[in-house]
C-alpha positions in Angstrom: -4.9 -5.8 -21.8 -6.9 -7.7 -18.9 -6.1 -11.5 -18.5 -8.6 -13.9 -18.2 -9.0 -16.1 -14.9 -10.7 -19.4 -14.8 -11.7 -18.1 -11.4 -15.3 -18.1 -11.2 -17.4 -15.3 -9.6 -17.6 -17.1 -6.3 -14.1 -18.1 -6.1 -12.8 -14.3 -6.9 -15.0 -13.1 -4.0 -13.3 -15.4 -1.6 -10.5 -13.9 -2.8 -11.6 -10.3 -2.4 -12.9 -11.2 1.2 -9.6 -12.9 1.8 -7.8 -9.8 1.2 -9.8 -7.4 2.6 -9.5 -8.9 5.6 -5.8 -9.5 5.9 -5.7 -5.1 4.6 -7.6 -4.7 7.6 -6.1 -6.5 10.2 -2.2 -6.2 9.2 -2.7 -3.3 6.6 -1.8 -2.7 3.5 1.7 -2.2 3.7 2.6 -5.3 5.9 0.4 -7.8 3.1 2.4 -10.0 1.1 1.1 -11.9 -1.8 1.9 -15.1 0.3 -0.3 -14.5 3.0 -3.0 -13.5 0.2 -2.6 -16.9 -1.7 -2.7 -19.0 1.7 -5.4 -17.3 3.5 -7.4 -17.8 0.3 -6.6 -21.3 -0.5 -4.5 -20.3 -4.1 -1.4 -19.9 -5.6 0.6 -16.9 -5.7 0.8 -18.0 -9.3 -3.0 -17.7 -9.8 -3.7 -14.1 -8.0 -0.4 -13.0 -10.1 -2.0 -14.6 -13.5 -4.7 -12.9 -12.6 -3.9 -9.1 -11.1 -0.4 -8.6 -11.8 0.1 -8.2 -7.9 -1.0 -6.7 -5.1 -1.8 -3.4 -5.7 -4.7 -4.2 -8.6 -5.5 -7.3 -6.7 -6.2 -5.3 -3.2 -7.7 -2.5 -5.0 -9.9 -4.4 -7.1 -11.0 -6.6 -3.9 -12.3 -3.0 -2.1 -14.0 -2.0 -5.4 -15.8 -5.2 -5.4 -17.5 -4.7 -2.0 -18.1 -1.0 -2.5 -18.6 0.3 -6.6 -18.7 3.5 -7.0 -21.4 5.6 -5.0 -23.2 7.1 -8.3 -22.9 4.2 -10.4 -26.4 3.2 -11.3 -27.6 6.2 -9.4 -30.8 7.8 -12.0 -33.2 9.7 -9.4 -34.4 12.0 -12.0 -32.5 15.0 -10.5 -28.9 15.8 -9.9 -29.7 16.4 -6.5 -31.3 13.6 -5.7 -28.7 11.6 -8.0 -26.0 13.5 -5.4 -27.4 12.8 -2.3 -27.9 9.1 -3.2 -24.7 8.8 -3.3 -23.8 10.7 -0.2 -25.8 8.4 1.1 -24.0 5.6 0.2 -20.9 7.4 1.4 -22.7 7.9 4.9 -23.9 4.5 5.0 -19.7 3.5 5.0 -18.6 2.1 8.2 -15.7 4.2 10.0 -13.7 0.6 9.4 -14.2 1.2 5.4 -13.0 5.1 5.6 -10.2 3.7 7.7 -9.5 1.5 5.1 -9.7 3.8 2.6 -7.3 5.7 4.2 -4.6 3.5 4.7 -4.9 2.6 1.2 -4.2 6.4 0.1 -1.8 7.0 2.1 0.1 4.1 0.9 0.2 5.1 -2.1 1.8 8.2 -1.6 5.2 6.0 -1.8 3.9 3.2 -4.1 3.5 4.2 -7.8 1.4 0.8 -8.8 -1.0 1.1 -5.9 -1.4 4.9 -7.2 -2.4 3.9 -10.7 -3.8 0.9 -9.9 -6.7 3.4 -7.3 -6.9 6.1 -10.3 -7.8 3.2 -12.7 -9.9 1.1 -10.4 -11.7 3.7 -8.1 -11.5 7.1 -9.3 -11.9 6.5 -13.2 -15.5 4.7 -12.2 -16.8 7.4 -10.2 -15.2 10.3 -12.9 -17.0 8.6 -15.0 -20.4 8.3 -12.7 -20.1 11.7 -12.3 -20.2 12.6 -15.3 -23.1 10.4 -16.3 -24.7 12.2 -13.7 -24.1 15.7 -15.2 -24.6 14.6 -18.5 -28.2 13.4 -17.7 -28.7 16.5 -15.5 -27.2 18.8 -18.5 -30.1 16.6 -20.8 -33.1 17.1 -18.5 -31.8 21.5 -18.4 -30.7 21.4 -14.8 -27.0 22.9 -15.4 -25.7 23.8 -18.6 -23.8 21.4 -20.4 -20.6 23.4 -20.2 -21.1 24.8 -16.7 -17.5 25.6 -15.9 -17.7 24.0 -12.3 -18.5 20.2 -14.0 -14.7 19.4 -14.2 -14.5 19.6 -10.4 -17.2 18.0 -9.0 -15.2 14.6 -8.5 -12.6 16.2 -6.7 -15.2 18.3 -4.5 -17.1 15.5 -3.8 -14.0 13.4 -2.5 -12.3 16.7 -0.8 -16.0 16.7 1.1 -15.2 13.8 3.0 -11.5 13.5 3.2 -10.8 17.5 4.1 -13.5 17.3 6.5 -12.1 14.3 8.3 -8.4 16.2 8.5 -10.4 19.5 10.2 -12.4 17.9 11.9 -11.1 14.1 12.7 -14.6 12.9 11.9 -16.0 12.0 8.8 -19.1 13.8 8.1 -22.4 12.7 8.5 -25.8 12.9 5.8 -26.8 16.6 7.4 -22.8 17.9 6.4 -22.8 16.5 2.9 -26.4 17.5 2.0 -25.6 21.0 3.1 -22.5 20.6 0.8 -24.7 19.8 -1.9 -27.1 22.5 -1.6 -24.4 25.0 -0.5 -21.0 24.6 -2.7 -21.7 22.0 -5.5 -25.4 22.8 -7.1 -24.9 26.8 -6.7 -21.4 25.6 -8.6 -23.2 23.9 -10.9 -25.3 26.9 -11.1 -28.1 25.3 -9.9 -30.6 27.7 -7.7 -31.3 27.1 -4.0 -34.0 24.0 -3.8 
């Protein structure tokens, strides 16, 4: 059950930009809910009335800056739906993927910060994804049980995280559209555009 804040819209992005910016700076890790509360003028009462603590609070505060990259995404094609949101993975700054980072790696060794990223982050986009099959499986692109559908969120998060550990860069628009057109439409079993 979510609580309900008095905090307006404004008010909780000051707090999101408040706590994005100490995650950057110190990291997630070295945070406390204390530093949270006074760099963003509140009480540790309020952001704990309203997030439970740090792990929804800091995940919820990158979620607000960056939604999901196929939310809202309706191109009329699933490859054009895909490579708007690689696009809006490209257009990430190396700072956010950094970010990002830290954030999963943190919560290899903290359980709440772990749920709190399935729930906040990668629910959403499972669930943009499959809007984006569903409406792809409605206009005859794919099947509508094409075996490959249940791992297209993990390929198109393994795209840009495995790439970063082989390579130490993340990958650019040419990388991911090839990726596209090479692993995840023939997947899908969507012939060569």
């Amino acid at each position: 059950m979510e609580r309900r804040s008095r905090l307006g819209p404004e008010r909780e992005a000051e707090i999101f930009a408040a706590v994005e910016r100490l995650v950057r700076e110190h990291g997630y890790e070295k945070v406390t809910m204390q530093q949270i509360a006074a760099e963003a003028r509140t009480s540790t009462a309020t952001l704990y009335r309203r997030w439970d603590g740090k792990p929804r609070l800091v995940v919820e505060a990158i979620r607000h800056r960056r939604p999901a990259p196929l939310e809202a995404v309706d191109t009329g094609s699933l490859r054009g739906d895909l490579l708007a949101g690689v696009r809006a993975v490209v257009d990430s700054t190396p700072e956010d993927h950094e970010l990002m980072s830290g954030l999963a790696n943190a919560a290899r060794s903290d359980e709440e910060l772990d749920r709190a990223q399935r729930e906040v982050l990668a629910e959403p986009m499972r669930r943009a994804v499959d809007a984006v099959l569903d409406r792809a499986a409605a206009r005859g692109e794919i099947a509508s049980d094409a075996p490959a559908r249940e791992f297209v969120p993990e390929l198109l998060f393994a795209s840009t995280v495995v790439h970063r550990i082989h390579t130490g860069s993340f990958p650019d628009e040419a990388y991911l559209v090839r990726f596209i057109d090479v692993v995840l439409l023939p997947a899908l079993g969507v012939r060569k555009p």
